[in-house]
C-alpha positions as CSV (number, residue, x, y, z in Angstrom):
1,X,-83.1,132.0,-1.9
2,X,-83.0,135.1,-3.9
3,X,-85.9,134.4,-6.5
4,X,-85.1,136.7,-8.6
5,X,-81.9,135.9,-9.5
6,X,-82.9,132.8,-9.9
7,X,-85.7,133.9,-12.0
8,X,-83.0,136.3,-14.4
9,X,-80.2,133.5,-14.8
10,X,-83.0,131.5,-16.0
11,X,-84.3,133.7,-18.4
12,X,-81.4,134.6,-20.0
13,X,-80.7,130.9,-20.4
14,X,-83.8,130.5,-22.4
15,X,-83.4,133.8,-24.1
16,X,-79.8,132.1,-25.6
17,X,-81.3,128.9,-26.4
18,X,-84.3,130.3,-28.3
19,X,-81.7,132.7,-30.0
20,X,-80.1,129.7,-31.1
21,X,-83.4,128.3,-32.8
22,X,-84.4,131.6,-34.4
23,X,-81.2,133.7,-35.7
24,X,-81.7,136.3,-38.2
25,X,-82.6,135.6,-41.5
26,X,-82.3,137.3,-45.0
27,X,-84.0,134.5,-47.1
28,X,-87.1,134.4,-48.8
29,X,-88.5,134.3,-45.1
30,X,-86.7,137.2,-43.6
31,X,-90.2,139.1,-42.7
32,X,-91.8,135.8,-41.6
33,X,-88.8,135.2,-39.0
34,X,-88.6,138.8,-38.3
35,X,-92.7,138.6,-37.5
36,X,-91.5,135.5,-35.2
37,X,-88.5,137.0,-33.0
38,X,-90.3,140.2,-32.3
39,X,-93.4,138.3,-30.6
40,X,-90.4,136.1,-28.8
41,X,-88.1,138.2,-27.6
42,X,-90.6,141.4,-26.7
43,X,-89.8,140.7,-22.8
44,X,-91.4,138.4,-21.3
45,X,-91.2,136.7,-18.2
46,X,-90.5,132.9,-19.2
47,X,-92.2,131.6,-16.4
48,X,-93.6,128.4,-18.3
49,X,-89.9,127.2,-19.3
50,X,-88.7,128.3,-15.8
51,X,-91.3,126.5,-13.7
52,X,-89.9,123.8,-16.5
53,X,-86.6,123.7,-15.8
54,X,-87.3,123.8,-11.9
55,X,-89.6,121.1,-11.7
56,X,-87.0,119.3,-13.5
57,X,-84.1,120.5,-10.8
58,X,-86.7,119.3,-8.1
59,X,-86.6,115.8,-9.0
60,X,-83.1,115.9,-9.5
61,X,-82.5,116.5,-13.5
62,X,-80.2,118.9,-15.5
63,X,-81.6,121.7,-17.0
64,X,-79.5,120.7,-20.2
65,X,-81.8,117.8,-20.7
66,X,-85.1,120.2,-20.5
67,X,-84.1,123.0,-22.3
68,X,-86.0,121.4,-25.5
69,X,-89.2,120.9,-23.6
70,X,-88.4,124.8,-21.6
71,X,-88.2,126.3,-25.2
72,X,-91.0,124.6,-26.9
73,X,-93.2,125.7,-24.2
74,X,-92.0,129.2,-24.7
75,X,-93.1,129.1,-28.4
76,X,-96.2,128.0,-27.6
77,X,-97.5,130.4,-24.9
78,X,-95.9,133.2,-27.4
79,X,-98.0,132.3,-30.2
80,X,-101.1,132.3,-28.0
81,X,-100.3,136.2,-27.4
82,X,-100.2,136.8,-30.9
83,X,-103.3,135.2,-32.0
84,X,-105.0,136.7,-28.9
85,X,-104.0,140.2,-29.7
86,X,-105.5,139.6,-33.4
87,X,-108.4,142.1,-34.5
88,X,-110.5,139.1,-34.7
89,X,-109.9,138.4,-30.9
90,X,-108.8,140.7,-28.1
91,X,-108.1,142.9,-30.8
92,X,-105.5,144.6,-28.4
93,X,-102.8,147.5,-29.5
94,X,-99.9,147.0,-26.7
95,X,-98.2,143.6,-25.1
96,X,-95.7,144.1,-22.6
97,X,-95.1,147.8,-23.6
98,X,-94.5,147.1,-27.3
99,X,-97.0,147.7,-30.2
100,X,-98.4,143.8,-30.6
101,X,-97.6,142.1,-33.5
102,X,-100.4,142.6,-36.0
103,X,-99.7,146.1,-35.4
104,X,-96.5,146.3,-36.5
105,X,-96.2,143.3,-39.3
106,X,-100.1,143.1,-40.3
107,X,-102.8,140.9,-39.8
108,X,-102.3,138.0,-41.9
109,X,-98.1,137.9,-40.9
110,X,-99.0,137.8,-37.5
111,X,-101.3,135.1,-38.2
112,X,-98.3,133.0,-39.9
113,X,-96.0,134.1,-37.1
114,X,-98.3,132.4,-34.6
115,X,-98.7,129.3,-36.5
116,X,-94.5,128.9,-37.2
117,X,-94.0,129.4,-33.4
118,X,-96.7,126.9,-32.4
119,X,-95.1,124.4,-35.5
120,X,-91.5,124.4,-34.4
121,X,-92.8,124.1,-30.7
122,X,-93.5,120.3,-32.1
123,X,-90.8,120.3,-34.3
124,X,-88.0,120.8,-31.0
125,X,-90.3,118.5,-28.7
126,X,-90.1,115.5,-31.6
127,X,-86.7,115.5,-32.6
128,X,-83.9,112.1,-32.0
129,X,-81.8,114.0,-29.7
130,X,-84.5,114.5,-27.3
131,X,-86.3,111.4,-27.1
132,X,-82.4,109.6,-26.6
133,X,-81.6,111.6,-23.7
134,X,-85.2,110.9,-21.6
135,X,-86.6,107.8,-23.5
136,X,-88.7,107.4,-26.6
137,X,-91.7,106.5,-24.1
138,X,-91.3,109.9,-21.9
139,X,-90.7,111.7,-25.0
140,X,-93.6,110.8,-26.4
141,X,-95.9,111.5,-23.3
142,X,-94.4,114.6,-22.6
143,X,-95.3,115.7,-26.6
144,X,-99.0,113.9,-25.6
145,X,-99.6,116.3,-22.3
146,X,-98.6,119.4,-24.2
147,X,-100.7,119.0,-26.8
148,X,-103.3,118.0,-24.6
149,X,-102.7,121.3,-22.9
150,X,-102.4,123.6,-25.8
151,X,-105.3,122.1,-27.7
152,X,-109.5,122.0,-27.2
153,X,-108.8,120.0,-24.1
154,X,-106.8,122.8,-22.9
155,X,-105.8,126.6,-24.0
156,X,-108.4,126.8,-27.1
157,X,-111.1,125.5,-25.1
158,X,-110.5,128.2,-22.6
159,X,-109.9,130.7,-25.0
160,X,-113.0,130.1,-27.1
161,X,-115.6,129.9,-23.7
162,X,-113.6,133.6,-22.5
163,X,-114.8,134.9,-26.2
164,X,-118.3,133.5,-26.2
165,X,-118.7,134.4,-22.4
166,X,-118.4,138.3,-22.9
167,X,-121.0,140.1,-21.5
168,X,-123.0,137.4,-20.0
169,X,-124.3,136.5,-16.7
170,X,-121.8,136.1,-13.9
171,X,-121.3,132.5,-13.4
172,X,-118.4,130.8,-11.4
173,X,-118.3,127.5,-12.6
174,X,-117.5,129.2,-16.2
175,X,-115.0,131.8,-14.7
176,X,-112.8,128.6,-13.5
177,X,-113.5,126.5,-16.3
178,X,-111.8,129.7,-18.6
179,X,-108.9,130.3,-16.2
180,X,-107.7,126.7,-15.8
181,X,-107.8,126.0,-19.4
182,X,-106.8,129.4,-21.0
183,X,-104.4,129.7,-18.8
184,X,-103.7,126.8,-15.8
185,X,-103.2,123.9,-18.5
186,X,-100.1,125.3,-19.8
187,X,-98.7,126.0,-16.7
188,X,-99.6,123.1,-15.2
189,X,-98.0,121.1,-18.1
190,X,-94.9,123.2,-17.7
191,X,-94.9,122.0,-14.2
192,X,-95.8,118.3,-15.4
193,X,-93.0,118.0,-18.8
194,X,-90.3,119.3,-16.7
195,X,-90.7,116.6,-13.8
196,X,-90.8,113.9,-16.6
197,X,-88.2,115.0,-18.6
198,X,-86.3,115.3,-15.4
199,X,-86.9,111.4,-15.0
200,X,-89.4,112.1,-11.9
201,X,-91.2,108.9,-9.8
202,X,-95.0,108.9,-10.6
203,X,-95.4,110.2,-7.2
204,X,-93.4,113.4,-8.0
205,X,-95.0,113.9,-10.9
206,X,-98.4,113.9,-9.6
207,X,-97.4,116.0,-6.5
208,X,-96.2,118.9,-9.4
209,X,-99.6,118.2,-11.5
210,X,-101.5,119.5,-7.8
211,X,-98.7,122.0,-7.7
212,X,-98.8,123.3,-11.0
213,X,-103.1,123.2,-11.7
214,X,-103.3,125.3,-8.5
215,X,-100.3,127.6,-9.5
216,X,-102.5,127.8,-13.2
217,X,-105.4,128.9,-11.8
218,X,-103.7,132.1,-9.1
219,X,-101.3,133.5,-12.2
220,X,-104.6,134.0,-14.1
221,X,-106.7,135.1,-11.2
222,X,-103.4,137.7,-10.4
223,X,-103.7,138.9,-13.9
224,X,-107.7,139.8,-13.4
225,X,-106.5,141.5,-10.0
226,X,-103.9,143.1,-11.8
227,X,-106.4,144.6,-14.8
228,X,-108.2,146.2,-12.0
229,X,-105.6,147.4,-9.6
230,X,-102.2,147.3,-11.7
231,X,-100.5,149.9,-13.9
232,X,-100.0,150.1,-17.0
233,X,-96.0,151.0,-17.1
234,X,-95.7,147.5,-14.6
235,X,-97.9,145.8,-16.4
236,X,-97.2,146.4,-20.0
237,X,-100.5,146.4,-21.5
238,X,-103.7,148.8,-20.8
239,X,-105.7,148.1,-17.6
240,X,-109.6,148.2,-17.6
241,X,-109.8,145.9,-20.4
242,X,-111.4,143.3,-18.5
243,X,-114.7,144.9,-17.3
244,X,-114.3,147.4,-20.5
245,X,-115.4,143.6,-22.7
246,X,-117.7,142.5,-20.3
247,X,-114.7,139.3,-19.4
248,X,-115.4,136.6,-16.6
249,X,-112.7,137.5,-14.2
250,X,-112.8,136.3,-10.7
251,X,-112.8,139.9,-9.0
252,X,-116.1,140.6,-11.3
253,X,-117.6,137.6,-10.1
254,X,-116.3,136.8,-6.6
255,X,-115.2,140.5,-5.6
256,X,-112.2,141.4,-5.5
257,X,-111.6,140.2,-1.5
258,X,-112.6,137.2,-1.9
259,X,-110.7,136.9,-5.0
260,X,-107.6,137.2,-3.2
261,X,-108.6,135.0,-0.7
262,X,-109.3,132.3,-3.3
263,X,-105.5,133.3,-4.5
264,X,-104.1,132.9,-1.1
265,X,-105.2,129.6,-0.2
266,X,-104.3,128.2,-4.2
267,X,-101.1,129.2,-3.1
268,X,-100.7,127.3,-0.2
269,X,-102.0,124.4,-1.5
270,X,-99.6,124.7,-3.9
271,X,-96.9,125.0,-2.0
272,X,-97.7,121.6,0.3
273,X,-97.7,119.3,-2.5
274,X,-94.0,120.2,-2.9
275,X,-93.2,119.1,1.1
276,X,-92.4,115.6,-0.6
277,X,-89.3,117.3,-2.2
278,X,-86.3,118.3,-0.6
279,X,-84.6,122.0,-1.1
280,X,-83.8,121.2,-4.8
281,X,-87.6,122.4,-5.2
282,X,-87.1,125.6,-3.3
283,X,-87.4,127.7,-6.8
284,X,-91.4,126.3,-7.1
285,X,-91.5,127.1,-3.4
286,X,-90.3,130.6,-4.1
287,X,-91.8,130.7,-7.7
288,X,-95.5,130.4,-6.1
289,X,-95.0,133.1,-3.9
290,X,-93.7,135.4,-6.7
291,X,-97.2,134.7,-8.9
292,X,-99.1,135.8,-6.2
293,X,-96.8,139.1,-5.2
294,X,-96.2,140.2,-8.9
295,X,-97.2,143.5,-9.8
296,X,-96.4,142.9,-13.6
């Protein structure tokens, strides 16, 4: 299949639904919104609701019925950027070629932004509708595994250990533990909310958790490749910043060859916990070998 058309029809998808949750605005909150939307809409790839809405297609759902979950997931991983970016964290100037959003709206309204998007991520994910069309009870774990994964047991945990881990000793065990939370429990509970909401067997569904924690783990390992060997007008963002703060990546710990080794055979791991599912999965199939081709 061409992947990348599947990729762009997908996108655009989630770029009209997310328009739909966050038109303009010229109330009292105009600049709050306006902070919101330019995080949201700065370009980015989608791949958390796209790996949603396929895992849902793989188990035979409509994306209709996943768009909720797609979106919220969206909001989530945008927010993370933003606070990431902050002065009091990263403390980074450019994402995905644009000025980042304390630069342009100021600390504290970036701040705010963040913590809206991250809000109405819970607000779409909670809602009647929702929970009618795939069941109060999948509803409800769906909510419980995304909060799992964006919360200490998941995303901040990884986030804080990548902060307090600057400039210390190389140490394996601490590079993974950042990269599967930081980054992998997101993904993986893309992979995981879209099978469910999708109506997925409990075999399915854990087949996509193995899929989707070893997909986690090689989009963040590309991204430490990609800080060393990337460029900046592909990538978006400044290269170097890695070893310039002294980060656990998996190059600076493993080398970079046996970095990519490690990122090969995630991959192919990956891809045999799908050989349960017939062609309707072909987009993860295709979607695992993109991570791990990407150049931006």
């Amino acid at each position: 299949m061409d992947i990348k058309a599947y990729i762009r029809e997908m996108r655009e998808k989630v770029d009209d639904a997310l328009r739909r949750i966050f038109p303009q605005s010229d109330g009292f909150e105009k600049e709050l919104i306006s902070s919101m939307r330019y995080s949201l809409f700065a370009g980015g790839k989608r791949l958390r609701p796209i790996l949603c809405i396929a895992s849902c297609e793989a188990v035979g759902g409509d994306e209709s019925i996943c768009m909720p979950v797609a979106c919220a997931l969206e909001l989530i991983h945008t927010y993370s950027l933003i606070h990431d970016d902050l002065p009091s964290m990263d403390d980074d100037e450019l994402r995905r070629g644009k000025p980042t959003n304390h630069m342009v709206f100021g600390e504290a309204m970036a701040l705010l932004a963040g913590d809206g998007l991250l809000t109405e991520a819970f607000y779409l994910l909670s809602s009647a509708s929702f929970a009618k069309k795939v069941g109060s009870d999948r509803s409800l774990e769906i909510i419980r595994i995304i909060s799992e994964a964006a919360g200490f047991r998941g995303m901040l945990s990884g986030q804080a250990v990548d902060i307090r881990s600057e400039g210390e000793k190389k140490d394996k065990s601490v590079v993974e533990y950042i990269h599967r939370h930081k980054t992998g429990a997101l993904i993986r509970a893309s992979v995981i909310s879209g099978g469910m909401a999708g109506g997925g067997t409990e075999n399915q569904i854990d087949a996509l958790s193995k899929y989707g924690e070893r997909i986690g783990l090689a989009f963040q390992i590309m991204d430490d490749i990609l800080d060393v060997e990337g460029e900046i007008d592909k990538l978006g963002k400044h290269v170097g910043m890695d070893e310039k703060r002294g980060k656990l990546t998996f190059p600076s710990v493993f080398g970079m060859e046996r970095a990519k080794e490690i990122n090969l055979n995630l991959i192919d791991e990956a891809v045999s916990y799908l050989n349960c599912f017939d062609s309707r999965a072909e987009p993860l199939r295709e979607i695992a070998l993109y991570i791990i081709n990407r150049t931006g």
